[in-house]
PDBQT receptor file of N, H, CA, C and O in Angstrom, charges set to zero:
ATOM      1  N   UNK A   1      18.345 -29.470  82.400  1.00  0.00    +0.000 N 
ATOM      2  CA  UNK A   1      19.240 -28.340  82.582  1.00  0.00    +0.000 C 
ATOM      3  C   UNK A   1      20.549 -28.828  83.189  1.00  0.00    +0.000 C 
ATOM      4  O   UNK A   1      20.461 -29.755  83.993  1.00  0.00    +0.000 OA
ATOM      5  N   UNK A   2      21.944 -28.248  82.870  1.00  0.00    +0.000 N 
ATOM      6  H   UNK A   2      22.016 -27.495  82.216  1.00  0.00    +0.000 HD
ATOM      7  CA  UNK A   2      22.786 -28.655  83.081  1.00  0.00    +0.000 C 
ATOM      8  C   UNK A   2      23.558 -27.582  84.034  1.00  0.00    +0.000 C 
ATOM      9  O   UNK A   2      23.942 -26.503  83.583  1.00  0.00    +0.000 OA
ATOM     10  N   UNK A   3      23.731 -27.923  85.230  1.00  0.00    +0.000 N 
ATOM     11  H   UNK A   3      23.420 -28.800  85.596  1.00  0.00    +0.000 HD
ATOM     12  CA  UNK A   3      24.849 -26.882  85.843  1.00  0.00    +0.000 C 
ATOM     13  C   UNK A   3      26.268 -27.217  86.196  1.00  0.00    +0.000 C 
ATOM     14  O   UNK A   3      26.833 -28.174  86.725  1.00  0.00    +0.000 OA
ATOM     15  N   UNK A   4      26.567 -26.241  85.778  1.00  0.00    +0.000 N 
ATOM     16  H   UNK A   4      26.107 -25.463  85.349  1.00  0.00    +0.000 HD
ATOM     17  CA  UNK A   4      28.256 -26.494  85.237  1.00  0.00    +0.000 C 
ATOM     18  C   UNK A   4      29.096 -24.868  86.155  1.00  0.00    +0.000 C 
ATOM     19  O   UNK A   4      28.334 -23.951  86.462  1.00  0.00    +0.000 OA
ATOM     20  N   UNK A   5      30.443 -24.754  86.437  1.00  0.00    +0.000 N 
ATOM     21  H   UNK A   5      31.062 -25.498  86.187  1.00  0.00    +0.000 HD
ATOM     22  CA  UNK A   5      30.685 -23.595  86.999  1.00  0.00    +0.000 C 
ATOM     23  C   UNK A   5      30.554 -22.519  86.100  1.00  0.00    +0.000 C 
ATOM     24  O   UNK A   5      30.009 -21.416  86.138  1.00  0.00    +0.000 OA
ATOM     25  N   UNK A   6      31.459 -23.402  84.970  1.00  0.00    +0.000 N 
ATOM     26  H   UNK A   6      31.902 -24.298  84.939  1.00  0.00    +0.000 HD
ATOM     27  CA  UNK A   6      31.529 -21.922  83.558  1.00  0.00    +0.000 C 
ATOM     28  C   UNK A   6      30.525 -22.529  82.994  1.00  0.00    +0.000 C 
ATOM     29  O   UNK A   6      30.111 -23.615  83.400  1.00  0.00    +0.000 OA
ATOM     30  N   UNK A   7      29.920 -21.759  81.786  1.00  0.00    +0.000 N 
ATOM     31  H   UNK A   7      30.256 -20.877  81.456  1.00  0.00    +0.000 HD
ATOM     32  CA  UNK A   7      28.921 -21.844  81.020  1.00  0.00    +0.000 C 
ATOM     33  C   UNK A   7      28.964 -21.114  79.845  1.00  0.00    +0.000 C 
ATOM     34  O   UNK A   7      29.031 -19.896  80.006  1.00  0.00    +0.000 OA
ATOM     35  N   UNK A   8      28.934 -21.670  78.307  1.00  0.00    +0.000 N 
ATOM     36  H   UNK A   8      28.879 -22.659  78.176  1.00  0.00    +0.000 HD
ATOM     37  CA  UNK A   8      29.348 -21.456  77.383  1.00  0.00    +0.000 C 
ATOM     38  C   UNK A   8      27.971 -21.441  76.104  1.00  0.00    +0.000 C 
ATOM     39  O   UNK A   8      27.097 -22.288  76.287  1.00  0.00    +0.000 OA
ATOM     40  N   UNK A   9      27.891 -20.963  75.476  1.00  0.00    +0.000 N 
ATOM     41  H   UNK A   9      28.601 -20.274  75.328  1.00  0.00    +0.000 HD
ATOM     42  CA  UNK A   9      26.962 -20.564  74.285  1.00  0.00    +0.000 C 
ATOM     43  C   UNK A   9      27.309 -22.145  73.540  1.00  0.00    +0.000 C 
ATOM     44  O   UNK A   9      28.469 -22.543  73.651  1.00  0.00    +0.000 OA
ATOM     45  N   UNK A  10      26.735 -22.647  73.111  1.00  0.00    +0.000 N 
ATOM     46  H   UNK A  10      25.793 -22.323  73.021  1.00  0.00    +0.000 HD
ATOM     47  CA  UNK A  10      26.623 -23.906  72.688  1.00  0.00    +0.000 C 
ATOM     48  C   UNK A  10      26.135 -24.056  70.775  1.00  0.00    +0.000 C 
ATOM     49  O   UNK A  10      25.861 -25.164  70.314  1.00  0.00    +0.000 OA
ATOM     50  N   UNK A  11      26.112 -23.057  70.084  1.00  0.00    +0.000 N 
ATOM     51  H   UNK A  11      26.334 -22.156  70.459  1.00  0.00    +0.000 HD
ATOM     52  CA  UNK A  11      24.939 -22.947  69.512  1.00  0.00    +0.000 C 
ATOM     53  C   UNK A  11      24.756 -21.289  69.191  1.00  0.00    +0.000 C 
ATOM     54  O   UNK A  11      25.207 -20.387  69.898  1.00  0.00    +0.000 OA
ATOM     55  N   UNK A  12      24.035 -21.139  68.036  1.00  0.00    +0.000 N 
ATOM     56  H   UNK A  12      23.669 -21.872  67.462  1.00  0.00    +0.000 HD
ATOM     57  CA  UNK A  12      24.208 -19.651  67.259  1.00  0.00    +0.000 C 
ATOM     58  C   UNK A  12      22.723 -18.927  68.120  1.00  0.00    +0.000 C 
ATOM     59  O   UNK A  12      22.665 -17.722  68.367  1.00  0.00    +0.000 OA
ATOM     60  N   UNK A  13      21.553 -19.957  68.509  1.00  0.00    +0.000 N 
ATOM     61  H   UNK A  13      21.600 -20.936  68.309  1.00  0.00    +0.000 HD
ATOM     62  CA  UNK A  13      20.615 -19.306  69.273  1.00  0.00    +0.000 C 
ATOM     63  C   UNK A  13      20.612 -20.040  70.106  1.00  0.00    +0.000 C 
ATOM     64  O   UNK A  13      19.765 -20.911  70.303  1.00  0.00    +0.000 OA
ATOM     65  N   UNK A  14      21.906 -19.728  70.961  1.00  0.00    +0.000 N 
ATOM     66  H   UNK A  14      22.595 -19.021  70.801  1.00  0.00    +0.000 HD
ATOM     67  CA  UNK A  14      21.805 -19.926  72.851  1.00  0.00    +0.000 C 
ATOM     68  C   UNK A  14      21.549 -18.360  73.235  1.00  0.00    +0.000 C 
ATOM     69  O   UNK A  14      21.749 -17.548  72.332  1.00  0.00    +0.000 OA
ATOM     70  N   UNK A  15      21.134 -17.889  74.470  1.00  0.00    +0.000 N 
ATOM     71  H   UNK A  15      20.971 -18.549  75.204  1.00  0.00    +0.000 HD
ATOM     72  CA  UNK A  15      21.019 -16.617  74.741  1.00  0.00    +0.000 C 
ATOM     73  C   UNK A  15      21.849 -16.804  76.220  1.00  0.00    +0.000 C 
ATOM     74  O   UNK A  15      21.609 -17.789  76.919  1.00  0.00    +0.000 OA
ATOM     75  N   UNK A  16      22.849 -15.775  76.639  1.00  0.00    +0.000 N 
ATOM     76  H   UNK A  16      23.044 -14.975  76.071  1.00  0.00    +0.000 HD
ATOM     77  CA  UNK A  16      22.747 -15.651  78.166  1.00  0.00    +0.000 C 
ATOM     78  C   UNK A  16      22.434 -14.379  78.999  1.00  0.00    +0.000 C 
ATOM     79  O   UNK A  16      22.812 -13.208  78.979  1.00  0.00    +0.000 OA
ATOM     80  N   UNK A  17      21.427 -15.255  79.867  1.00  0.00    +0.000 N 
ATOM     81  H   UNK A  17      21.120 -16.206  79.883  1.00  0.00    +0.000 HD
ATOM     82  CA  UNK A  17      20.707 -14.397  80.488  1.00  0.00    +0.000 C 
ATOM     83  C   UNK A  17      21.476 -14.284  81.854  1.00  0.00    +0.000 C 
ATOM     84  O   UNK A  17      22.140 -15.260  82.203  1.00  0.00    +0.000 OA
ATOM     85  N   UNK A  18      21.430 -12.912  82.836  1.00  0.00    +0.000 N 
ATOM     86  H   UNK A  18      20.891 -12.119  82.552  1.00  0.00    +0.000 HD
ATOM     87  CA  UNK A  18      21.910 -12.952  84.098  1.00  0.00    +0.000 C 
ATOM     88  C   UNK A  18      20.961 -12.504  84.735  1.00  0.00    +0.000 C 
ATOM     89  O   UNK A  18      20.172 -11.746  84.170  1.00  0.00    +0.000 OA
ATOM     90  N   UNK A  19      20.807 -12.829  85.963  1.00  0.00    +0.000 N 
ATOM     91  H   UNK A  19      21.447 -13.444  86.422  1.00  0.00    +0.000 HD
ATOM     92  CA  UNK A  19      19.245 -12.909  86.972  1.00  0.00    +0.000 C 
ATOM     93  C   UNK A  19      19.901 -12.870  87.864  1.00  0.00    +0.000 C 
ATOM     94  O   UNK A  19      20.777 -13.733  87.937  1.00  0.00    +0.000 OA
ATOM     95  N   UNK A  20      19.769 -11.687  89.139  1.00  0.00    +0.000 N 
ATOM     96  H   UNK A  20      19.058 -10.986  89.081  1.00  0.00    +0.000 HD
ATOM     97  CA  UNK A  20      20.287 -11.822  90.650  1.00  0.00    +0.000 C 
ATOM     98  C   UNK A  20      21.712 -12.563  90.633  1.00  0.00    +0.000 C 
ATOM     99  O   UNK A  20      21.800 -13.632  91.238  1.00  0.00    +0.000 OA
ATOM    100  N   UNK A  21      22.544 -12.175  90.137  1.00  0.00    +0.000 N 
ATOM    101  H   UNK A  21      22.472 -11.307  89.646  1.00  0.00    +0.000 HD
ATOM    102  CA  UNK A  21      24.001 -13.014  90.565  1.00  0.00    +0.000 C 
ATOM    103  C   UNK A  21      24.013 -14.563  90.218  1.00  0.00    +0.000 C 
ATOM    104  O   UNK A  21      24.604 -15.433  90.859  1.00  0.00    +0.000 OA
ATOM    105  N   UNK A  22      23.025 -14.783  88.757  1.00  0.00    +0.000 N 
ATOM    106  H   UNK A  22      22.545 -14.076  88.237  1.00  0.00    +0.000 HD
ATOM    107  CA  UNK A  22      22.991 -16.045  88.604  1.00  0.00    +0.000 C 
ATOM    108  C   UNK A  22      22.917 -15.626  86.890  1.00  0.00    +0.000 C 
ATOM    109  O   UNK A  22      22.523 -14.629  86.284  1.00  0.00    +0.000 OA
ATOM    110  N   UNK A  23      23.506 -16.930  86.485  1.00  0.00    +0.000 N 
ATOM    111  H   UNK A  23      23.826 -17.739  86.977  1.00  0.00    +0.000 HD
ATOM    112  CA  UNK A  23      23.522 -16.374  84.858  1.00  0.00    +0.000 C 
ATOM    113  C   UNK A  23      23.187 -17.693  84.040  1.00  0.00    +0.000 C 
ATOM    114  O   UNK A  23      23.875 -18.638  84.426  1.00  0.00    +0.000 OA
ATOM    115  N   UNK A  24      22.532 -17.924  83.272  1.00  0.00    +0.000 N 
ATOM    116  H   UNK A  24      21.973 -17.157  82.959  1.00  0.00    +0.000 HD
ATOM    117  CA  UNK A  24      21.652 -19.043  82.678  1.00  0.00    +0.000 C 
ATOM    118  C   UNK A  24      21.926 -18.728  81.592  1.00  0.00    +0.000 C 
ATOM    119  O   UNK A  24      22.287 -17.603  81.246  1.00  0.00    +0.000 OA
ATOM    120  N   UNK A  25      21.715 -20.225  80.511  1.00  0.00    +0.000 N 
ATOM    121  H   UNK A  25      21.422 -21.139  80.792  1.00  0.00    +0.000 HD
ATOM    122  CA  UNK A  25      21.892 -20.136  78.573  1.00  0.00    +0.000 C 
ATOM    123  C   UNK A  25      20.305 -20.828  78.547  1.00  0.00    +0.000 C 
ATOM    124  O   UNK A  25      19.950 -21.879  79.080  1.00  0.00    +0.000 OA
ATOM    125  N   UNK A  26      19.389 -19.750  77.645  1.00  0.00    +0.000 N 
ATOM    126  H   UNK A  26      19.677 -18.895  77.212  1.00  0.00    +0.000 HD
ATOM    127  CA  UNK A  26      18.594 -20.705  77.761  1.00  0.00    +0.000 C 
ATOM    128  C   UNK A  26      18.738 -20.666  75.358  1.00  0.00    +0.000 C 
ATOM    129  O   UNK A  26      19.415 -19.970  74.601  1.00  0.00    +0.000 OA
ATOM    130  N   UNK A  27      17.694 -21.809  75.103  1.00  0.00    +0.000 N 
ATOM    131  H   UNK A  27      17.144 -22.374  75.718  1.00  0.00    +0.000 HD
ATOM    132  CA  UNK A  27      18.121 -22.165  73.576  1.00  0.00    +0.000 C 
ATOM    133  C   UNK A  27      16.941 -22.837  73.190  1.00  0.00    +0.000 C 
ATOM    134  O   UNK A  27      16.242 -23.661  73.780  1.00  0.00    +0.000 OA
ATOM    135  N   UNK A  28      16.849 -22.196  71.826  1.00  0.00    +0.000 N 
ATOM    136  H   UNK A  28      17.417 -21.527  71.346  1.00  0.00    +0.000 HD
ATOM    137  CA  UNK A  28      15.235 -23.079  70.548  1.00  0.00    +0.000 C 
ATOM    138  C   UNK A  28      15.761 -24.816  71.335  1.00  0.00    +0.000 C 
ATOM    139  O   UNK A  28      14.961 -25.653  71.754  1.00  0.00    +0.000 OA
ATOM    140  N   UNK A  29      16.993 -24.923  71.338  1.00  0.00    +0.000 N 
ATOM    141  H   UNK A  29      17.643 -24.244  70.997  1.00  0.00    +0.000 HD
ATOM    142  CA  UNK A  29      17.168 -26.270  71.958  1.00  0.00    +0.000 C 
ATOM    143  C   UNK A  29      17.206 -26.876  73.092  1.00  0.00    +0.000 C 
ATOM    144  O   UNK A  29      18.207 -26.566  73.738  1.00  0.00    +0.000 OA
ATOM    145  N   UNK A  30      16.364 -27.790  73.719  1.00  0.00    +0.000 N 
ATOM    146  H   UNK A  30      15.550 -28.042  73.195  1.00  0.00    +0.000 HD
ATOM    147  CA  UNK A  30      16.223 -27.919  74.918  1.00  0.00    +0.000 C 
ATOM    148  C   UNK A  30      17.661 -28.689  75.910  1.00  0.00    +0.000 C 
ATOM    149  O   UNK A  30      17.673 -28.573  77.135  1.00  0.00    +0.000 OA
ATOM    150  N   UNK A  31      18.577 -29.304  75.293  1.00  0.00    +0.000 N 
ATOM    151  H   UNK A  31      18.567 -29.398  74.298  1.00  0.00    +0.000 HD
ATOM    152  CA  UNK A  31      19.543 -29.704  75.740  1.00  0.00    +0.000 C 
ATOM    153  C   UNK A  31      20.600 -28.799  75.878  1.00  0.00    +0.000 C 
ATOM    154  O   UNK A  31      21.549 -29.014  76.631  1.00  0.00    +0.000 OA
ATOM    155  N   UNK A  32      20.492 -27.877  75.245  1.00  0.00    +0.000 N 
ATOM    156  H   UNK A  32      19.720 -27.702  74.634  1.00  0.00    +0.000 HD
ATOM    157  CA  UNK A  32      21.595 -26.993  75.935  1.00  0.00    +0.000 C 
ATOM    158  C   UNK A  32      21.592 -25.549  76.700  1.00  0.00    +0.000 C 
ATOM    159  O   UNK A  32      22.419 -24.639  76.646  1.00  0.00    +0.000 OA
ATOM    160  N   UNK A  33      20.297 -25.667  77.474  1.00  0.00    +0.000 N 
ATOM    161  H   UNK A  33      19.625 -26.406  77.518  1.00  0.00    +0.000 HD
ATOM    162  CA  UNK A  33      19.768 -25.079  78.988  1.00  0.00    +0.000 C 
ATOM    163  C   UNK A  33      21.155 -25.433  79.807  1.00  0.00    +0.000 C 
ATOM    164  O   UNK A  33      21.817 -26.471  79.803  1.00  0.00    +0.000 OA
ATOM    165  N   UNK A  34      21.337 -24.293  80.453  1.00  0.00    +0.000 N 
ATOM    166  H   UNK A  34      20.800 -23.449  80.457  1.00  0.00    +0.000 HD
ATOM    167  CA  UNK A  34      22.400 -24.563  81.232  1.00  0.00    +0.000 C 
ATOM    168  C   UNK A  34      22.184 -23.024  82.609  1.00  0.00    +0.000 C 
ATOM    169  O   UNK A  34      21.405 -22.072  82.570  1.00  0.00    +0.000 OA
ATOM    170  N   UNK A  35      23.220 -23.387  83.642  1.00  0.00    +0.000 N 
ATOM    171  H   UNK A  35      23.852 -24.161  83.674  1.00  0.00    +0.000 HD
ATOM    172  CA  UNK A  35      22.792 -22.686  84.986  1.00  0.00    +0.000 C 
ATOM    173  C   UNK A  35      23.817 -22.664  85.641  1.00  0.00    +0.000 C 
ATOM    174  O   UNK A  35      24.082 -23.803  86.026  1.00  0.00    +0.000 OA
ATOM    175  N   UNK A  36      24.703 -21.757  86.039  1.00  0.00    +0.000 N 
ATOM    176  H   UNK A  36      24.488 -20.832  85.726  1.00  0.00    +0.000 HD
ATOM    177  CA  UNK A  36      26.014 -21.913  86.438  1.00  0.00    +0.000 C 
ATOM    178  C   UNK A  36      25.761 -21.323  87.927  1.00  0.00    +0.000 C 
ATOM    179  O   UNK A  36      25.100 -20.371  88.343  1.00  0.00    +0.000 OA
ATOM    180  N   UNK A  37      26.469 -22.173  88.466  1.00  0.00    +0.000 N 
ATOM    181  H   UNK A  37      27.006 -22.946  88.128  1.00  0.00    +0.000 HD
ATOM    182  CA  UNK A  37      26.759 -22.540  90.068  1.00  0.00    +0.000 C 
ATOM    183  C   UNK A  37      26.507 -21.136  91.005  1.00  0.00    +0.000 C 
ATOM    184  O   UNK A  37      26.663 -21.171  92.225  1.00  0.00    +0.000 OA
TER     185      UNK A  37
């Protein structure tokens, strides 16, 4: 998983999800999981 400040859709099935003041990409692909600061 990659955390980065911004966080960007990578990909046609990235999804972003927001959880408690936290917002995550999760994807069929495992490398472009991502988790912003």
């Amino acid at each position: 998983m990659k955390i980065k400040s911004s966080i960007k859709k990578i990909c046609n099935k990235c999804i972003i999800i927001k959880r408690k003041r936290k917002v995550f990409v999760f994807c069929y692909y495992k490398k472009h999981k991502q988790k912003q600061l």
